[in-house]
C-alpha positions in Angstrom: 0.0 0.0 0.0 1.7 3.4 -1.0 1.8 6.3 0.7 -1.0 8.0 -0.7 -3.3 5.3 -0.3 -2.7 5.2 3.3 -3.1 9.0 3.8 -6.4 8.6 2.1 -7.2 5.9 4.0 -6.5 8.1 7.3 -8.6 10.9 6.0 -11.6 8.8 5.4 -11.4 7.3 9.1 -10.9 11.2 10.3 -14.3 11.7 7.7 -15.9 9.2 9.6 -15.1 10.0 12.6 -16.1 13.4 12.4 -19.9 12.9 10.9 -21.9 12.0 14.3 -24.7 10.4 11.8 -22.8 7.9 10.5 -23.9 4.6 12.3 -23.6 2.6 9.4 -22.9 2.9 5.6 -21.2 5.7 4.0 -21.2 6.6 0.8 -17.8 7.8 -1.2 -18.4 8.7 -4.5 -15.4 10.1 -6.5 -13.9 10.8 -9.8 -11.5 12.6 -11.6 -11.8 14.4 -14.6 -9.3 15.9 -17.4 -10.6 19.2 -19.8 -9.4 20.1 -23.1 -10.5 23.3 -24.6 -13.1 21.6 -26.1 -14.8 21.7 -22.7 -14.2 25.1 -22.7 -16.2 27.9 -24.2 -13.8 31.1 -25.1 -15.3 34.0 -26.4 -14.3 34.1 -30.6 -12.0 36.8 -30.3 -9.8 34.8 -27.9 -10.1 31.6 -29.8 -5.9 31.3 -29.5 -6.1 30.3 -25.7 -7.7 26.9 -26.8 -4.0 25.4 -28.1 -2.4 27.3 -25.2 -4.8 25.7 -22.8 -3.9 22.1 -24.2 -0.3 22.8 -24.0 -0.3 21.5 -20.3 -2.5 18.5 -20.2 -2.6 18.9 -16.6 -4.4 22.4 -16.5 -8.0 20.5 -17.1 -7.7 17.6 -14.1 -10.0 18.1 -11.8 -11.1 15.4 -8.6 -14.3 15.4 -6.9 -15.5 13.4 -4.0 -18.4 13.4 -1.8 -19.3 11.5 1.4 -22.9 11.1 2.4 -23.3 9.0 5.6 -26.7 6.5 6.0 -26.9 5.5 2.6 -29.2 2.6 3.5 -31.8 5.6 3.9 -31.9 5.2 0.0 -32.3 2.0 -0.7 -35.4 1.8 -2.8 -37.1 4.6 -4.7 -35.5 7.4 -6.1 -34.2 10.1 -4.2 -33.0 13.6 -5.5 -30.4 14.5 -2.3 -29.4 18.1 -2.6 -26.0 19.4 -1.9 -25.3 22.0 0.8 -24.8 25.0 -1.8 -24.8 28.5 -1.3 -22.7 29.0 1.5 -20.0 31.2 1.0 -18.6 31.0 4.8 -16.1 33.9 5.8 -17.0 35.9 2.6 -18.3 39.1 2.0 -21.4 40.6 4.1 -22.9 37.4 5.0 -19.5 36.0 6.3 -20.9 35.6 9.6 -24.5 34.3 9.1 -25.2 30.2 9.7 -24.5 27.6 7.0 -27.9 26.0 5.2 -27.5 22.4 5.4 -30.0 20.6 3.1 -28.7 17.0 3.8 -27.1 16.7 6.9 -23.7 15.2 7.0 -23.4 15.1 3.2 -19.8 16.7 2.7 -17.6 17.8 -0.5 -14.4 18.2 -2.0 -13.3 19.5 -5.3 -10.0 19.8 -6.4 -8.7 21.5 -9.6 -4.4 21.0 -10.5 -4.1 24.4 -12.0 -7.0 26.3 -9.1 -6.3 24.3 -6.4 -8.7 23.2 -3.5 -12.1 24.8 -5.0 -14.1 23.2 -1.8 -13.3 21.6 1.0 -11.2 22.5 4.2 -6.8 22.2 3.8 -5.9 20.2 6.8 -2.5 18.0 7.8 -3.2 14.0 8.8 -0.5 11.6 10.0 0.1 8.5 7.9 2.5 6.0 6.8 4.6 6.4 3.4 5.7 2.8 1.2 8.2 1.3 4.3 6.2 2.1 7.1 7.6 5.3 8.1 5.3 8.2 9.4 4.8 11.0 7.6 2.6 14.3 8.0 0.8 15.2 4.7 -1.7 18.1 3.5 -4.9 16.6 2.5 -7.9 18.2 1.5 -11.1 17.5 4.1 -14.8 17.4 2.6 -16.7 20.1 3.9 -20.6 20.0 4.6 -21.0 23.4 3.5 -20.6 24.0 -0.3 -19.7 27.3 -2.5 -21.9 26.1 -5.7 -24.7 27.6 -6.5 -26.9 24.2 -7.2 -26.0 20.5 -6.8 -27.6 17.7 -6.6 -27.3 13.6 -6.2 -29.4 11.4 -7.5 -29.9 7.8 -5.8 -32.1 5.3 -7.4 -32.9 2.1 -5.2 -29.5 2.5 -3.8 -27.8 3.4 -6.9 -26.2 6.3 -7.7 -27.7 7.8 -10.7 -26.6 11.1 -11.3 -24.4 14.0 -10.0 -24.1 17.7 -10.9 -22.5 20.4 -10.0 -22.3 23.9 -10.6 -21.2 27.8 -10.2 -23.4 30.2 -12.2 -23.9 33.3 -10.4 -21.4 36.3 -11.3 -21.1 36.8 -7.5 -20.2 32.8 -7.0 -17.3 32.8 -4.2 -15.6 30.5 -6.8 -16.0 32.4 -9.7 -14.6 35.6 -8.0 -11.6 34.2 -6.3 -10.8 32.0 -9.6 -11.0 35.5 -11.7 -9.2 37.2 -8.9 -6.5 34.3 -9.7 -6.6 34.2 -13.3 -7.1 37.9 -14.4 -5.1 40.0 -11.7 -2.0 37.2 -10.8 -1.9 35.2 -14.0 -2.8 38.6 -16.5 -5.5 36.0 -18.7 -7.8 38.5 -20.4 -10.6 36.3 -20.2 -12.4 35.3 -16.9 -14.5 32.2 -15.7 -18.1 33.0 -15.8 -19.5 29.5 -15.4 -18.5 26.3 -14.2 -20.9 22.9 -14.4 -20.2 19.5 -13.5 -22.3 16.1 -14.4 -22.1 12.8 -14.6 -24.6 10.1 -15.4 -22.6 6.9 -15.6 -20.9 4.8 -12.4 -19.4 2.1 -12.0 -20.2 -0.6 -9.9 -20.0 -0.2 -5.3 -17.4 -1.4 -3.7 -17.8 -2.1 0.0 -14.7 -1.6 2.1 -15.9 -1.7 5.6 -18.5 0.8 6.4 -17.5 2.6 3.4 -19.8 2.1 -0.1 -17.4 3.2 -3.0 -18.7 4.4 -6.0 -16.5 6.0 -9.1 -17.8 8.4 -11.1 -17.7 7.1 -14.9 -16.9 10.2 -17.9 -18.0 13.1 -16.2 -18.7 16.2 -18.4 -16.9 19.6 -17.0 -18.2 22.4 -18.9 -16.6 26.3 -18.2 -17.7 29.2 -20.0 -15.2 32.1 -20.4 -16.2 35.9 -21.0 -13.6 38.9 -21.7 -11.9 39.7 -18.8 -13.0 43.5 -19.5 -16.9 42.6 -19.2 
C-alpha cells in the first residue's frame, strides 16, 4: 500500500469520525476528470487560448468526492439529495450568518491542478509512506457546507444515478476568487463565468468496511469564459 493510499485511507477514518450520523454505511463517490479546450467555451476573439490551454494536459484535471453518511436511507425509490450549496462562509457581508444544510452530514471536496482546493477544508493527517515510516501530509477535508450555487445527487434504489454540479452566479465565491487568480495574478484576459459539472454513468460499489465506494464514470466539465473586461 503506498503512501497516498494510506493517507487517504487516514482521512476517510478522520471523515468518519467526524460525521456524528454515520452509524452505518457511508457513501464515497469520487472521480477525476481531465478538460481540453473543447470543454471550454472562449469568447471568438480569444479563440488562441484553446491550443495554449492544451499545451499542459494537466491544466483541465480536476477530482471530486463526496461523502454522504446513511446510505441505507436510499435503498429503494429514487431520491434527489441536494447538496449544501450557497454557502460562501467567511465571505463578504454574509460571512458571519449560519450555513444552510440541506442533507445533513453530506460533505464535499473539489479539487482543480491548476486552481487548487475549490471546496473543501486544507488540513495535515499523520500517515505511513511505502516502508512504514510516518509521515505528516496536507490533504484536502470534505466540507458539509458548499460554494456552488446548485447541486444535486441522485440515488435510485441504492444506486447512484446522477451527479451535478455547478457555479453560475457572477457573484459565485468560486468564480470571484478563480478571476481574482486568473485575471489579476496570471494577466489572462478572459475570466470564468460558469462552471458545471455532471455525470450520469458509475461504475459498480465497492464495499470496504462501512465505506460504499462508487467511481464516477466520464463526467462532463463544462466552463464558459467571457472577456476579462466585461
Amino acid at each position: 500500500m503506498n503512501a497516498v493510499i494510506r493517507v487517504l485511507l487516514t482521512t476517510v477514518s478522520l471523515v468518519l469520525w467526524a460525521i456524528p450520523t454515520a452509524r452505518a454505511a457511508t457513501l464515497l463517490l469520487e472521480f477525476d476528470t481531465r478538460l481540453s479546450s473543447a470543454d471550454i467555451r472562449f469568447p471568438e476573439a480569444y479563440s488562441d487560448l484553446s491550443a495554449k490551454f492544451d499545451e499542459n494536459p494537466t491544466n483541465g484535471e480536476f477530482t471530486v468526492r463526496l461523502f454522504l453518511p446513511d446510505f441505507e436511507r436510499f435503498a429503494s425509490g429514487t431520491h434527489e439529495i441536494p447538496l449544501n450549496v450557497g454557502n460562501a462562509l467567511n465571505w463578504g457581508p454574509d460571512r458571519d450568518r449560519p450555513p444552510e444544510v440541506q442533507t445533513e452530514g453530506l460533505a464535499l471536496t473539489l479539487e482543480s491542478r491548476l486552481l487548487g482546493p475549490l471546496e473543501g477544508i486544507r488540513s495535515r493527517v499523520d500517515g505511513e509512506d511505502a516502508e512504514g515510516k510516518q509521515v505528516r501530509a496536507g490533504v484536502l477535508l470534505p466540507d458539509e457546507t458548499q460554494i456552488a450555487d446548485y447541486g444535486t445527487l441522485t440515488v435510485r434504489d441504492g444506486q447512484v444515478v446522477g451527479f451535478s454540479y455547478g457555479w453560475v452566479k457572477s457573484d459565485n465565491p468560486g468564480i470571484v476568487s478563480t478571476n481574482r487568480f486568473l485575471v489579476e495574478k496570471r494577466g489572462f484576459p478572459v475570466a470564468i463565468s460558469a462552471l458545471k459539472i455532471d455525470v450520469s454513468v458509475f461504475g459498480d460499489p465497492q464495499e470496504i468496511g462501512d465505506l460504499v465506494l462508487v467511481k464516477g464514470v466520464s463526467p462532463t466539465v463544462e466552463v464558459l469564459m467571457s472577456p476579462a473586461s466585461e
